[in-house]
N, C-alpha and C positions, 0 to 999 in steps of 0.2 A: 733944220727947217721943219716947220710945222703944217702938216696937212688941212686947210682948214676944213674940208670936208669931210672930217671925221671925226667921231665921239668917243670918248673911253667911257668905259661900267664895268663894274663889278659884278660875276656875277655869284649869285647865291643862291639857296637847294641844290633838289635833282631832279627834277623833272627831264634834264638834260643829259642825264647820264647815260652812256659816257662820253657823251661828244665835250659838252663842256660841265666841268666840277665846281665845286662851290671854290671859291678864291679866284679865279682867271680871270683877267684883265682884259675884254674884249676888247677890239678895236672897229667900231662900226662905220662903216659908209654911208655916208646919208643922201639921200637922191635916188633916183636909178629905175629902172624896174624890177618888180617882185617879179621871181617865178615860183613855180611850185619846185620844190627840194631847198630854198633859201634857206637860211636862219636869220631870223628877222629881232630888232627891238620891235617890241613899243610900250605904250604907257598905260600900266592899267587903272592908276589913280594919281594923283600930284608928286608924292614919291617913290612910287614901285614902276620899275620899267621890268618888264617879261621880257625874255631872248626864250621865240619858240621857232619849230622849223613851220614852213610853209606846206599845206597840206592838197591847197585847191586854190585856185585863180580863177573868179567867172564874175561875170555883170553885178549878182549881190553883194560880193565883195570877197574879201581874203579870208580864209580858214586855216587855224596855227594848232598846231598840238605839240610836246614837249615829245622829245624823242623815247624817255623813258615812264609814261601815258599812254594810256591805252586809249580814249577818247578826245577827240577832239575840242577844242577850246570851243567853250561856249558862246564866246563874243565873236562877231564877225565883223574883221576890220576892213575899213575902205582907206585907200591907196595913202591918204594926205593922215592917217593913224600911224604909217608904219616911221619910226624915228631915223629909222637904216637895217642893211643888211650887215650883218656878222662876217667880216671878212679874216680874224683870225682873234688866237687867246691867245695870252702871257700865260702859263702856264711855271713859274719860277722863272729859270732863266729858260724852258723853251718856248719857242712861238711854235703853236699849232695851227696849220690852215685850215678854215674851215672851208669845205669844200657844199658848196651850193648848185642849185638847178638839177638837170638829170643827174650828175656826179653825187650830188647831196642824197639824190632818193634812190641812186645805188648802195650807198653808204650804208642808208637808217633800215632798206631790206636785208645787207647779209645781218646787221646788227642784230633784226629782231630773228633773223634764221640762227643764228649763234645761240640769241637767250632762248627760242623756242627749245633747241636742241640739250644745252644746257638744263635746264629744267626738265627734262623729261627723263634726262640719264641721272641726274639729283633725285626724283621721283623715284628712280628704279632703283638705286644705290642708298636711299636714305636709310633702312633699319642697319644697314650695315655702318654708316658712317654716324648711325647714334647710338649704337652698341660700343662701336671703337671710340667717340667724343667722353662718354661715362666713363669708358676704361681708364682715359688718362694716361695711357700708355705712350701718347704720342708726346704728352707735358713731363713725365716723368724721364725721356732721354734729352730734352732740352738741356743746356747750358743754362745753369741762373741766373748768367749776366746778357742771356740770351733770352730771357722768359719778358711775356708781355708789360706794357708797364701803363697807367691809365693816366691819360694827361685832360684837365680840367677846363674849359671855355666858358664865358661868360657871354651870353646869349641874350636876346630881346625878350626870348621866352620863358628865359631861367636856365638853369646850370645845365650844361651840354659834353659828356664824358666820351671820350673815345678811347681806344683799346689800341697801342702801337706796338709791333711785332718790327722793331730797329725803326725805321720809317714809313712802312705799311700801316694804313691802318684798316685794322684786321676787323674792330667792334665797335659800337657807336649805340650809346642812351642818351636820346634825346629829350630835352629838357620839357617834366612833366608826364615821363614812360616811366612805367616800373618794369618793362623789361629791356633786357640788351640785344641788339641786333647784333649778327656775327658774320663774315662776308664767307661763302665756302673757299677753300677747304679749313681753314682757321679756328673753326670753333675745336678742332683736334689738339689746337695747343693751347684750350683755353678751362680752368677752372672756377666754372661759372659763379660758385659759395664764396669765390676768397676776392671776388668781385666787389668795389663799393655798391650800395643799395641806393 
């Protein structure tokens, strides 16, 4: 049986990371009321719908920022803008709940206490983990059937390479970058020269 009041989307970037990834299959509510901690669609031109979380509820209207954004969304949407709330992702074969309202902006605070924390111990660890990345030490006891491998996307923007360590993916050039992003700790298995350009 089919819900009718609900929408499916796709979504794609990251502004949402990590709550929701590029590829997940949202299943949206349509109706309801917004609160603040939601994740919300809506539409920001004829074909692009945005899924960002709910930031403020007040008389001028709704304020959205992506979880992984630092500033909030510059449009401010009124009630009869929002498509639905984000009640969960496809995720392959898992469904993830997305967890909304107070629960939501428990959520998106330890997130950013985690990446605060993260970055700061990165900070304090990096000439160490760029001394040990040059060394190659860490790619030299890999297994070679074990060593990263780059698989190719064809993209809106042009060719989109990512870097897979089994089905991690570890690196990502996106399409129109001349350099490769690498996620930590990963760039220790990675030699950056033997990379496509």
């Amino acid at each position: 049986m089919v819900d009718l009041n609900t929408m499916h989307f796709e979504f794609n970037g990251s502004s949402m990371l990590p709550t929701l990834k590029p590829g997940d299959r949202l299943v949206v509510a349509c109706g309801g009321v917004v609160h603040v901690g939601d994740v919300v669609v809506f539409q920001l031109h004829e074909k692009l719908h945005i899924a960002h979380r709910v930031v403020s509820v007040s008389s001028r209207g709704i304020i959205t920022r992506g979880d992984n954004v630092n500033n909030n969304d510059v449009r401010i949407l009124q009630p009869h803008e929002i498509t639905g709330k984000v009640l969960s992702a496809q995720r392959g074969t898992r469904t993830i709940v997305i967890r909304g309202g107070s629960q939501g902006m428990l959520y998106i605070r330890i997130i950013l206490i985690v990446k605060h924390l993260t970055n700061n111990l990165a900070l304090m660890l990096s000439p160490a983990y760029q001394t040990l990345s040059r060394s190659g030490i860490f790619l030299k006891v890999l297994p070679a059937r074990a060593r990263p491998r780059v698989v190719y996307f064809n993209r809106q923007g042009g060719l989109e390479m990512q870097l897979l360590l089994g089905r991690i993916v570890i690196g990502r050039r996106i399409p129109n970058s001349d350099k490769w992003q690498f996620r930590r700790p990963f760039r220790l298995f990675v030699d950056e020269s033997q990379l496509p350009k």
